[in-house]
Backbone bond lengths (Angstrom), bond angles and torsions (degrees), N, CA, C in turn:
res aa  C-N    CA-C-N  psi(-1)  N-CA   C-N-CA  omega(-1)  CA-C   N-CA-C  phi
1 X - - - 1.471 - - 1.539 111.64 -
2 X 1.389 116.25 -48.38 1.996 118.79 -173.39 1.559 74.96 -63.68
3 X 1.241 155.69 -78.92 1.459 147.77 -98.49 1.832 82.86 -80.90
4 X 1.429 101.85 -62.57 1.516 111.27 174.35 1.586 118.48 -16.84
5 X 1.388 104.52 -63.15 1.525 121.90 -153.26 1.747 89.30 -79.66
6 X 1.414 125.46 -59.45 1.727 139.41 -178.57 1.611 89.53 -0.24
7 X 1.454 129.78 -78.69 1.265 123.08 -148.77 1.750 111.29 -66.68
8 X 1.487 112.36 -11.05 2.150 111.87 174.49 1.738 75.15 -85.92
9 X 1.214 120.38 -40.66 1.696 92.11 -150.64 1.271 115.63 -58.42
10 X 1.781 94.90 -38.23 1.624 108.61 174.50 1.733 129.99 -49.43
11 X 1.816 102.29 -30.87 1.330 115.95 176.50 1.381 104.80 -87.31
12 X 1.287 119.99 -48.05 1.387 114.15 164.04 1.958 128.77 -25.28
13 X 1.410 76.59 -53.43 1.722 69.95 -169.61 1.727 107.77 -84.16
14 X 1.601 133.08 -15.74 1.137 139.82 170.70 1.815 89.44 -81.24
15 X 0.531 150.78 -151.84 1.678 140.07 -153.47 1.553 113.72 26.47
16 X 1.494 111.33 -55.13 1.709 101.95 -175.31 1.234 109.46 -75.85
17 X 1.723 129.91 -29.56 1.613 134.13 170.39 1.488 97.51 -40.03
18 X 1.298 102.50 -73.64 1.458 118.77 -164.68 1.603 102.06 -34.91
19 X 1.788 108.80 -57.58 1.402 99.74 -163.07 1.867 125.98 -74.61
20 X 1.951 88.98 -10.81 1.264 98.64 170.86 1.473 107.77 -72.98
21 X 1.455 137.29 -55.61 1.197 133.88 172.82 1.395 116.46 -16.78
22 X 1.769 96.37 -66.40 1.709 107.70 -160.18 1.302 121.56 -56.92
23 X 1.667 113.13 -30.96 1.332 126.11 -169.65 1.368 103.47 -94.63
24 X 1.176 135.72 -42.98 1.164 132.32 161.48 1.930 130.12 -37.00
25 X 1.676 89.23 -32.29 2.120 92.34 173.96 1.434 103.38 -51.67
26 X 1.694 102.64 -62.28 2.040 98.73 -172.39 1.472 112.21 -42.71
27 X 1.522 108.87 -29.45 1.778 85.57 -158.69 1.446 92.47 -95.57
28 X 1.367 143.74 -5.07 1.581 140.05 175.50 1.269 78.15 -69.09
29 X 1.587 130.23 -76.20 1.609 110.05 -143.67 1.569 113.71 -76.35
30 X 1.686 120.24 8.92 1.652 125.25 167.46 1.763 86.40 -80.12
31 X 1.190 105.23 -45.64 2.021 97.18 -161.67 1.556 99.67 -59.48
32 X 1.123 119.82 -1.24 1.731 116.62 -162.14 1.610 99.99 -110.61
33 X 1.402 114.25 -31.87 1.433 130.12 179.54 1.814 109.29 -78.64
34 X 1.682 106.08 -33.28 1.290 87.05 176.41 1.347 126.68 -111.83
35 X 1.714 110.14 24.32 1.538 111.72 -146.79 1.690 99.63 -93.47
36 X 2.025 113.66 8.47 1.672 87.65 161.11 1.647 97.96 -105.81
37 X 0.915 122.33 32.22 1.575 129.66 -174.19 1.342 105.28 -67.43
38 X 1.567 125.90 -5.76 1.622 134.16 -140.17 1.562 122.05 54.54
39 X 1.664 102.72 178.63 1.337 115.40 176.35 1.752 119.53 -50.39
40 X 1.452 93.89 -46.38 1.575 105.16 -160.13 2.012 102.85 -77.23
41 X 0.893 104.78 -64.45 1.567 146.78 -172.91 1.644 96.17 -50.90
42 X 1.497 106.68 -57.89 1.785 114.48 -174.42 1.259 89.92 -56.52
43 X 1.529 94.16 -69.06 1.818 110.12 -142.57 2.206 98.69 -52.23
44 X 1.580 109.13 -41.29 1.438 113.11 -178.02 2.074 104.48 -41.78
45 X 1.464 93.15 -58.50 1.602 98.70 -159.26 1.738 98.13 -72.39
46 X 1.430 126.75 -48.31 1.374 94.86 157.96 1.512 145.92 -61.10
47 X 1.083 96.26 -5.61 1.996 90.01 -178.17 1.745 92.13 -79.45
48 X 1.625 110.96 -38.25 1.457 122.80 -177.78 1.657 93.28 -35.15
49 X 1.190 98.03 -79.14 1.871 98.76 -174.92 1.561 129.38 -52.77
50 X 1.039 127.79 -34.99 1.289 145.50 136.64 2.136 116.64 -24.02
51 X 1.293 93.78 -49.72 1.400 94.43 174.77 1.782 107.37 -64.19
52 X 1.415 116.28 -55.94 0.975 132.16 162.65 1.311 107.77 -32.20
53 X 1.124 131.44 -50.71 1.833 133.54 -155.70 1.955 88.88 -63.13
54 X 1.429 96.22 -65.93 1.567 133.21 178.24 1.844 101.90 -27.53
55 X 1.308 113.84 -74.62 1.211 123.83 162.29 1.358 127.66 -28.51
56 X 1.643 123.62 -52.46 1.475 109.41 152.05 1.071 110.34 -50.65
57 X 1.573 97.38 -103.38 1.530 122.26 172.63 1.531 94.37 29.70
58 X 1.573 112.00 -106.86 1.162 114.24 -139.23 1.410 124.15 -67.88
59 X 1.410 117.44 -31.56 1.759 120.32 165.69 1.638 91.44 -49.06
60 X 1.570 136.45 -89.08 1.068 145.09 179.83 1.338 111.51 -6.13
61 X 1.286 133.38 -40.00 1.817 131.55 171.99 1.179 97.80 -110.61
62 X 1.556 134.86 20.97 1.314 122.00 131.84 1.960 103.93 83.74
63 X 1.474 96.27 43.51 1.392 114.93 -165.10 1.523 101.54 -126.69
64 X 1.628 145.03 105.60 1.110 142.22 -133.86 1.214 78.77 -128.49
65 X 1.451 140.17 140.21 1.085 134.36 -164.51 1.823 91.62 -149.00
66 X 1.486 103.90 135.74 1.594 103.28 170.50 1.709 114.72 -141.74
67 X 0.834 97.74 160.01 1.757 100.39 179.01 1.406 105.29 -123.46
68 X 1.168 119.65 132.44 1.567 153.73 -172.24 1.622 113.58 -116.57
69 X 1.557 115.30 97.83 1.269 123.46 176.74 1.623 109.73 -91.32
70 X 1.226 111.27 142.57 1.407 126.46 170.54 1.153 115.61 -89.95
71 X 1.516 117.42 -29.45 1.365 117.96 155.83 1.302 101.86 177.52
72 X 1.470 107.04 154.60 1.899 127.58 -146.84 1.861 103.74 -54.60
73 X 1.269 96.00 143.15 1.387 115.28 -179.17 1.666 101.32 -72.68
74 X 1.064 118.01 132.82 1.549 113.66 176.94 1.275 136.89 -71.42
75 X 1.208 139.82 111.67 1.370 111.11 164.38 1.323 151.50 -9.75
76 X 1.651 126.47 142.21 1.241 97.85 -178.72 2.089 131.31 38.42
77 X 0.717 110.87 12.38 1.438 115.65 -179.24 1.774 109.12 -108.26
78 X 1.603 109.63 140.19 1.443 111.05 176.13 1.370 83.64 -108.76
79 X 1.432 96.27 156.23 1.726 124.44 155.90 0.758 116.73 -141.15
80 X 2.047 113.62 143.71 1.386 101.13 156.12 1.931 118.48 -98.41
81 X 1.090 90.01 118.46 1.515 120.18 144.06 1.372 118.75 -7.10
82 X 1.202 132.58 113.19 1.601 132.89 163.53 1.779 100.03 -125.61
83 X 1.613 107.32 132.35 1.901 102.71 173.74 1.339 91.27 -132.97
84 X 1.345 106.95 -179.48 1.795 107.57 168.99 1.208 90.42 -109.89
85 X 1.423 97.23 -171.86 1.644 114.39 -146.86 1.299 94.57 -136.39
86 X 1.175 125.67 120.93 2.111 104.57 176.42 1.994 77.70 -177.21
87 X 1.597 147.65 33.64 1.107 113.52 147.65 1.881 99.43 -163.11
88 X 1.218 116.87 148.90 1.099 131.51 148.81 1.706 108.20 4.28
89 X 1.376 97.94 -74.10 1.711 123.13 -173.05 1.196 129.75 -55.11
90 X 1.512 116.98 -15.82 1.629 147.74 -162.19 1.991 79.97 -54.78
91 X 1.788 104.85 -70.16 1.442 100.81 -150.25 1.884 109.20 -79.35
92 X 1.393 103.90 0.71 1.451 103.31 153.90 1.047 132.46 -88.76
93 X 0.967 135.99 -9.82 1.517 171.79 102.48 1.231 116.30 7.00
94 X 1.209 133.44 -54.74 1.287 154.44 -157.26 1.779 105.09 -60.89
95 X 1.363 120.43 -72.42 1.464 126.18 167.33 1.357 117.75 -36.82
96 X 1.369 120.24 -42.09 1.560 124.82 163.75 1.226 116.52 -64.37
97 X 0.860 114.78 -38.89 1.968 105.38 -168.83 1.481 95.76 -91.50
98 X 1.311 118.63 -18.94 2.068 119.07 -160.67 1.233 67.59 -100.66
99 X 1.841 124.83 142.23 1.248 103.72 131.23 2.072 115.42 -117.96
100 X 1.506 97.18 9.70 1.253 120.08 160.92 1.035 128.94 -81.56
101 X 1.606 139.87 138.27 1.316 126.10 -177.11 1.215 104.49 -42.66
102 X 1.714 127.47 146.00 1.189 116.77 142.52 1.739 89.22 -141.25
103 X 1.889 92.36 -172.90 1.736 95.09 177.33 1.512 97.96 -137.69
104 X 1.081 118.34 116.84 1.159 129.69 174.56 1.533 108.58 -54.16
105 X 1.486 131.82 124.62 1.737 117.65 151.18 1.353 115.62 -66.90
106 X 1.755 112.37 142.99 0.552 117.84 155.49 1.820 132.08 -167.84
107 X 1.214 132.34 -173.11 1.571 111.90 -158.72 1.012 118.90 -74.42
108 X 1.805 124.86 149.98 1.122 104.57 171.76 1.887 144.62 -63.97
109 X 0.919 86.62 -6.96 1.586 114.48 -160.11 1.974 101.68 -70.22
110 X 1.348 115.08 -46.90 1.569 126.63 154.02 1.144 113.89 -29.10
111 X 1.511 141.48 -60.25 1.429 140.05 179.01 1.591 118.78 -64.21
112 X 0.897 101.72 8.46 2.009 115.31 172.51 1.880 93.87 -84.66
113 X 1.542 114.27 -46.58 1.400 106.70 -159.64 1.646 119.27 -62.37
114 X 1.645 121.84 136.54 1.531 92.09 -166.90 1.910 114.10 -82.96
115 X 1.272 88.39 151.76 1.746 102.30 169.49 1.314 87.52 96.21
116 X 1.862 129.68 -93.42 0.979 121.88 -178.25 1.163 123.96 -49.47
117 X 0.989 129.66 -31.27 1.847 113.44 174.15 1.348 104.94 -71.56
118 X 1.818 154.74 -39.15 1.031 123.96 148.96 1.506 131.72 -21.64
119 X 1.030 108.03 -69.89 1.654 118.91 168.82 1.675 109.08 -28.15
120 X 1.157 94.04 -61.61 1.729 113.81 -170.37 1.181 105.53 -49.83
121 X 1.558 112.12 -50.80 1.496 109.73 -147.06 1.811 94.39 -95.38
122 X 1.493 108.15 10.51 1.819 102.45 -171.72 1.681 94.59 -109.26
123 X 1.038 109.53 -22.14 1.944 103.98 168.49 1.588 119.89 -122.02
124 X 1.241 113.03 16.96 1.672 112.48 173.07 1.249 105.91 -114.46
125 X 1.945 122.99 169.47 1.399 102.18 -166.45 2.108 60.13 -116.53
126 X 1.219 94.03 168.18 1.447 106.24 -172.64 1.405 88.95 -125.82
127 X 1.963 117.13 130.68 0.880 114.20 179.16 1.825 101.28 -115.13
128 X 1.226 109.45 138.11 1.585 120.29 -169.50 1.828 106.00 -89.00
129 X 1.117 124.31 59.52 1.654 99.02 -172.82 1.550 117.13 -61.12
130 X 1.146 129.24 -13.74 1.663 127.92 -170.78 1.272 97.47 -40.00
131 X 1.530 133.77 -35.60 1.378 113.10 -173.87 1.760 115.75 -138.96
132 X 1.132 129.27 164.84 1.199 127.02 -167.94 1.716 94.25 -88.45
133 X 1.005 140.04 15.15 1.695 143.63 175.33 1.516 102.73 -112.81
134 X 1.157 116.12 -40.64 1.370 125.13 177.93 1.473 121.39 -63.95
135 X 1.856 98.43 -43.01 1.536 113.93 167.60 1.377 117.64 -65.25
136 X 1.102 119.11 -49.75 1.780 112.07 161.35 1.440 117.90 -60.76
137 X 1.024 121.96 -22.98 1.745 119.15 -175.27 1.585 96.04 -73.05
138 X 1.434 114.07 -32.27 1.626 112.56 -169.35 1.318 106.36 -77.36
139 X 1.175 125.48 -32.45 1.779 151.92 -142.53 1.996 94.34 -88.83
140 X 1.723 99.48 -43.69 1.445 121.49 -167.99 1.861 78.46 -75.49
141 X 1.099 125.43 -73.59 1.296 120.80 -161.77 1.443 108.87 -43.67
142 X 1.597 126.99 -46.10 1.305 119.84 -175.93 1.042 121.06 -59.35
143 X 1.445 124.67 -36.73 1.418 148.75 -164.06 1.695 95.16 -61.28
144 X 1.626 126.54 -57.25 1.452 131.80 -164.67 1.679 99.58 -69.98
145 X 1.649 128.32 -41.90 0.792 133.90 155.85 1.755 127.27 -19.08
146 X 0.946 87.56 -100.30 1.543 112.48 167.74 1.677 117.94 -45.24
147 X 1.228 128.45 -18.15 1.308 149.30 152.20 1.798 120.00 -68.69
148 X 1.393 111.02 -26.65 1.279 133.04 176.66 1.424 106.62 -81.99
149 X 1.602 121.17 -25.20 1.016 118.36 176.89 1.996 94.34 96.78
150 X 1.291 115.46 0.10 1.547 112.41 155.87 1.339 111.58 -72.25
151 X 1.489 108.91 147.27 0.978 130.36 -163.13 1.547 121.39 -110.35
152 X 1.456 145.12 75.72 1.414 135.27 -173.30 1.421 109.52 -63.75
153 X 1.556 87.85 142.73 1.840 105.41 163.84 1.667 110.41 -123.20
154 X 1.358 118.67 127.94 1.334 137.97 -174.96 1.758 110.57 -105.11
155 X 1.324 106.92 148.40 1.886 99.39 168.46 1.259 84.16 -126.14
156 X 1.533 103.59 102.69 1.558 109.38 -178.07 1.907 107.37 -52.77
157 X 1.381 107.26 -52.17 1.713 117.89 178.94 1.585 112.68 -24.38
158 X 1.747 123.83 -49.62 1.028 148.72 167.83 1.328 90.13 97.84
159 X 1.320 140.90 -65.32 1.723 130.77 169.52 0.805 120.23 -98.89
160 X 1.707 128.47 168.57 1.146 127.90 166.83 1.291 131.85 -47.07
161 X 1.616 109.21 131.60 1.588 119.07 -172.89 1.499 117.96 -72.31
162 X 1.529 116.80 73.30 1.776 121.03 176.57 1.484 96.34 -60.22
163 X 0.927 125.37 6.89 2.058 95.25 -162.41 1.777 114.38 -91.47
164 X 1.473 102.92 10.89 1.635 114.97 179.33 2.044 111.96 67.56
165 X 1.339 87.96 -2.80 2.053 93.94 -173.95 1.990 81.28 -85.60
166 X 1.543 87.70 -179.92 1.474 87.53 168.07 1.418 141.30 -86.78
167 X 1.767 95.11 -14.25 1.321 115.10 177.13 1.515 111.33 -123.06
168 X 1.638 122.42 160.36 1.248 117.20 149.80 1.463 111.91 -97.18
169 X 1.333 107.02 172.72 1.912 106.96 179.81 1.406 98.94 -55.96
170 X 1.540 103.43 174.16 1.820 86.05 -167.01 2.045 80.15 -124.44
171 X 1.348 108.72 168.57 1.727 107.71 157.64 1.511 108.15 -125.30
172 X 1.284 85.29 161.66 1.664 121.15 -157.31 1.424 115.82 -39.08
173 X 1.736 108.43 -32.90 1.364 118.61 -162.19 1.638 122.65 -48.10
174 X 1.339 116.29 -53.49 1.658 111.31 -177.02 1.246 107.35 -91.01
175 X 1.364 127.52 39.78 1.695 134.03 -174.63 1.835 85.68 -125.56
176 X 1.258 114.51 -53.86 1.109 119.03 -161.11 1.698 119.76 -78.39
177 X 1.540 93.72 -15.54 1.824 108.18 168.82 1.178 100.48 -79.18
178 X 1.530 106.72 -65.41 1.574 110.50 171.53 1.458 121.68 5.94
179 X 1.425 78.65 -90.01 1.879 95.56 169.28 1.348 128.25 -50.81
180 X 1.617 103.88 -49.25 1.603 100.82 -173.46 1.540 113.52 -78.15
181 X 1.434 105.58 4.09 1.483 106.82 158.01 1.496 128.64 -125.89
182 X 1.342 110.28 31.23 1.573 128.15 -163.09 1.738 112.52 7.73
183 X 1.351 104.35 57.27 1.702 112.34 157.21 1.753 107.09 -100.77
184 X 1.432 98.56 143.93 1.654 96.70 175.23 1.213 118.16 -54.61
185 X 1.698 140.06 -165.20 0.855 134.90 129.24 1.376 132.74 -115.07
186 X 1.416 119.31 140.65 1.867 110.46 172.64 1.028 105.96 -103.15
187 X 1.432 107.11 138.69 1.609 123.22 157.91 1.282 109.16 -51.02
188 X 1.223 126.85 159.79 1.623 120.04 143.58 1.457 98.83 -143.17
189 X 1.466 131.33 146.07 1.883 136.02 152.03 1.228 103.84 -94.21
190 X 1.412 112.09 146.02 1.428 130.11 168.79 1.533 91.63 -94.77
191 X 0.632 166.18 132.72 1.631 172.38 -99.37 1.741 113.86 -177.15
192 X 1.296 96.66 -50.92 1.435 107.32 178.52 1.708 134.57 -96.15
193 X 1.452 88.27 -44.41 1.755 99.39 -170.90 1.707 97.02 -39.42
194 X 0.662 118.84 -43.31 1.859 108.89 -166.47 1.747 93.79 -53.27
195 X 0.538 88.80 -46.86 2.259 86.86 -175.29 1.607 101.72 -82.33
196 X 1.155 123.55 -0.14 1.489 104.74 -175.62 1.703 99.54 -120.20
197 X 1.478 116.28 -24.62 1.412 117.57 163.24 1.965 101.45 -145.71
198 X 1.393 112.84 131.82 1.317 115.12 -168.46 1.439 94.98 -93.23
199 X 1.577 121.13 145.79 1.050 123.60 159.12 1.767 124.43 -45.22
200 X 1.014 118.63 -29.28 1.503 134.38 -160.48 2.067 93.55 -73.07
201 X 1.369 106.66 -17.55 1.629 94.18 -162.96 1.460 109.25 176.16
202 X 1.318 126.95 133.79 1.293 145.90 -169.23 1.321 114.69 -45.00
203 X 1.467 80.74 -55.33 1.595 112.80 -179.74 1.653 133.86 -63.60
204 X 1.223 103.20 5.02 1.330 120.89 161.91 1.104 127.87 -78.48
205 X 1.268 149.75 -6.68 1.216 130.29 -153.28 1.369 97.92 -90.46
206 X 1.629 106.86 163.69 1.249 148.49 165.98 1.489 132.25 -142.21
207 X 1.476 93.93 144.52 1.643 105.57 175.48 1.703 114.99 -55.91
208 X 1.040 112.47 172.61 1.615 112.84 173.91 1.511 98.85 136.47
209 X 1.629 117.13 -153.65 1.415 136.42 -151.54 1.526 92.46 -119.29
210 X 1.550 107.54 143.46 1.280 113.43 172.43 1.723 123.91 -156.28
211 X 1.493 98.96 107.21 1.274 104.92 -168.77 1.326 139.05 -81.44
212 X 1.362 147.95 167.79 1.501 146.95 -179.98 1.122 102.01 -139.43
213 X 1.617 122.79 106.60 1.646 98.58 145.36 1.716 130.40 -133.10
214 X 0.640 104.06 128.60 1.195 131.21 174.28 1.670 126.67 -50.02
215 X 1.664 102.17 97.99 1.638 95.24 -157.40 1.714 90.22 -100.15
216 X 1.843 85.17 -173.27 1.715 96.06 -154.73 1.424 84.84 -74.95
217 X 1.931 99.92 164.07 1.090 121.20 -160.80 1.696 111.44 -74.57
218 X 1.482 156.11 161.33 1.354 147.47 -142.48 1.800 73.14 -149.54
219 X 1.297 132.48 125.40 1.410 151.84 173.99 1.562 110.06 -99.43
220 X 1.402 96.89 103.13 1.529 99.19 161.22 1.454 158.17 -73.38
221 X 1.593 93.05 -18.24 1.405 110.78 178.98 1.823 122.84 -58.77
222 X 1.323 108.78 151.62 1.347 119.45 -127.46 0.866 164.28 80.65
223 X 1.427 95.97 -26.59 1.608 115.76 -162.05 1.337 128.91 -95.15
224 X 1.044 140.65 135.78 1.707 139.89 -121.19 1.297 86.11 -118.14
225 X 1.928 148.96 -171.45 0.933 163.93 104.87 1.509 122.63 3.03
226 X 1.586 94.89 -53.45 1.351 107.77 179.20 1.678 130.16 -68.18
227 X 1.428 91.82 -20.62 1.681 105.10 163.05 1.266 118.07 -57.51
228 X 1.413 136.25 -32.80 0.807 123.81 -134.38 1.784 131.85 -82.97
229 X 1.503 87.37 -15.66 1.850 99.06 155.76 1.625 111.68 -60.95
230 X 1.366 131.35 -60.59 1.061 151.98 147.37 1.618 112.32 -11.95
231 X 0.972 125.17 -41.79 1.693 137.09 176.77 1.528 98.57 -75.89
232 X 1.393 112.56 -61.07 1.304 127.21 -172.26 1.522 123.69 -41.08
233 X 1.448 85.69 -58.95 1.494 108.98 173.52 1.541 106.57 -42.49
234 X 1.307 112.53 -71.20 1.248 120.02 -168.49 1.384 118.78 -53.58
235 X 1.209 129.39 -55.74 1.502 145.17 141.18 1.613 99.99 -4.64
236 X 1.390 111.94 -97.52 1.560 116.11 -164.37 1.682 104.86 -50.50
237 X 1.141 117.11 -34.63 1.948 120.33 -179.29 1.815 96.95 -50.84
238 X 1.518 104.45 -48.71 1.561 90.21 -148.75 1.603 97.92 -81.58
239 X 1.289 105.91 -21.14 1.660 106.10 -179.60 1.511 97.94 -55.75
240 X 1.771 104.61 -67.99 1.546 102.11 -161.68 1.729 127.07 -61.67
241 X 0.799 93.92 -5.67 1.478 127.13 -176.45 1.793 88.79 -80.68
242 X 1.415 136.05 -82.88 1.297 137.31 -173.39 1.679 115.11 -50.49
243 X 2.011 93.27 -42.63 1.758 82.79 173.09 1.421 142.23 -86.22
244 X 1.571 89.63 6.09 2.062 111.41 155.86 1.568 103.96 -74.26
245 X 1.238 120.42 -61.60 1.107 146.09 165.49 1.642 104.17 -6.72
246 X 0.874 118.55 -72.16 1.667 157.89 -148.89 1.662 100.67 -89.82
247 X 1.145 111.26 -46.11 1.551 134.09 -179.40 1.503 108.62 72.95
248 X 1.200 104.75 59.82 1.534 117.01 -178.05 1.539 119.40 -48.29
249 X 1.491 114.93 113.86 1.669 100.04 169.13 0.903 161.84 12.72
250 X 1.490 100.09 -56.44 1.399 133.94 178.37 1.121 149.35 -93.58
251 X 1.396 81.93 -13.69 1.623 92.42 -176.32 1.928 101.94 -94.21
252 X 1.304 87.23 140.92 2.001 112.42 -165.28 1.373 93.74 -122.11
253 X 1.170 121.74 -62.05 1.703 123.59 -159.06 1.561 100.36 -31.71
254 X 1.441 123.39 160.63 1.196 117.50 126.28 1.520 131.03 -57.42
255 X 1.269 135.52 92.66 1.181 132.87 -149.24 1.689 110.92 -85.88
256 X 1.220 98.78 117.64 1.754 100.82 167.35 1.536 100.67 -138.81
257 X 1.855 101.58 135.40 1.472 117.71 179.14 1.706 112.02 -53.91
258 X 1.160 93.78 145.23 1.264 104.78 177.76 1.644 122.99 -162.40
259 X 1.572 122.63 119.42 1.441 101.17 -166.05 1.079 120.00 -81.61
260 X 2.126 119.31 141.06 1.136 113.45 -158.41 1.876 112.82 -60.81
261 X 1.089 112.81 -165.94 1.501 130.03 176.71 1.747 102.56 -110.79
262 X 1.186 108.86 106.55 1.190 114.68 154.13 2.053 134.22 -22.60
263 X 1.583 98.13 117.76 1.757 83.64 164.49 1.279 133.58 -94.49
């Protein structure tokens, strides 16, 4: 029967390239039209179009996508954002599950690639760690952000989670903004992308259902530097905790809790 089906899957996934390509030209040459617009202002009206991209796109490959709140997103309020990381699809993904500005972190090294790293580098905040001046210059950038009422999203894991558990260890970074900018944090699970594109290969994807949800918010205020294992902890518990919960895909291990190891 798969051997049967191989040759739609094969057209399948050259049809959605294609349609990702096509829709993607307008919004490179909007990212090019609005990129002296500034940080705030650019980056807002492109993610705007981007949502739009998202909006075809994904009905069009036959990808039904929903978001599931645990409880109401706030007004006026920024957060940063924590998701897991386990597919290809995570950063296509992003416009669907955000439907608020936000700016994803992410490396600098992405904005070298051509076309997409324009794109990239006009709605992501790029964080520089090579130096501890650089790390505050990024830290200073989040801070005006997030004051704007923009919203960052982090994959604390930093790569994709192969290890079949539900989580990878997580690092310090969006625990430690968190704090040093006393915004809460939300969880969010991608629920699906692993079955609709596998980490293992491009060439996987499939149509089907694809979920977001969005757990209750984790409150930072008070909380010193020194929390910040302590934040962490709690963070990855309630995720992994929801993506047993949830009965995530992926997970193979025999699963028994265990607290991660610090990076």
């Amino acid at each position: 029967m798969r051997l049967l089906l191989k040759p739609f899957h094969i057209l399948y996934v050259l049809y959605a390239f294609t349609l990702f390509i096509v829709f993607m030209i307008p919004v490179f040459l909007w990212a090019l039209a609005v990129s002296n617009a500034g940080r705030v202002r650019g980056g807002n009206l492109l993610y705007g179009a981007i949502r739009i991209w998202a909006d075809l796109w994904f009905p069009l490959i036959f990808i039904r996508h929903r978001n599931i709140h645990e409880e109401p997103l706030k007004e006026h309020r920024s957060y940063i954002y924590v998701a897991n990381h386990i597919s290809y699809l995570d950063s296509a993904l992003i416009p669907k599950v955000w439907r608020r500005p936000v700016r994803p972190l992410g490396k600098v090294e992405m904005t070298k690639i051509p076309i997409f790293g324009t794109i990239y580098k006009n709605t992501i905040v790029t964080v520089d760690r090579s130096s501890t001046a650089n790390r505050a210059r990024s830290v200073k950038v989040l801070k005006s952000l997030l004051q704007k009422e923009i919203s960052v999203l982090v994959f604390p894991e930093g790569t994709f989670n192969e290890t079949g558990k539900p989580l990878k260890h997580f690092y310090d970074g969006a625990f430690k903004v968190a704090i040093e900018t006393g915004t809460p944090i939300k969880p969010v699970l991608l629920l699906d992308a692993y079955d609709r594109m596998h980490y293992g290969s491009l060439l996987s994807l499939t149509p089907g259902r694809s979920r977001a949800v969005f757990l209750k918010e984790v409150p930072t205020h008070g909380m010193t530097v020194k929390d910040t294992a302590a934040l962490k902890q709690k963070v990855y518990d309630r995720m992994e905790e929801k993506l047993l919960e949830y009965k995530a895909s992926w997970i193979t291990h025999e699963h028994h809790h265990h607290p991660q190891k610090g990076h």
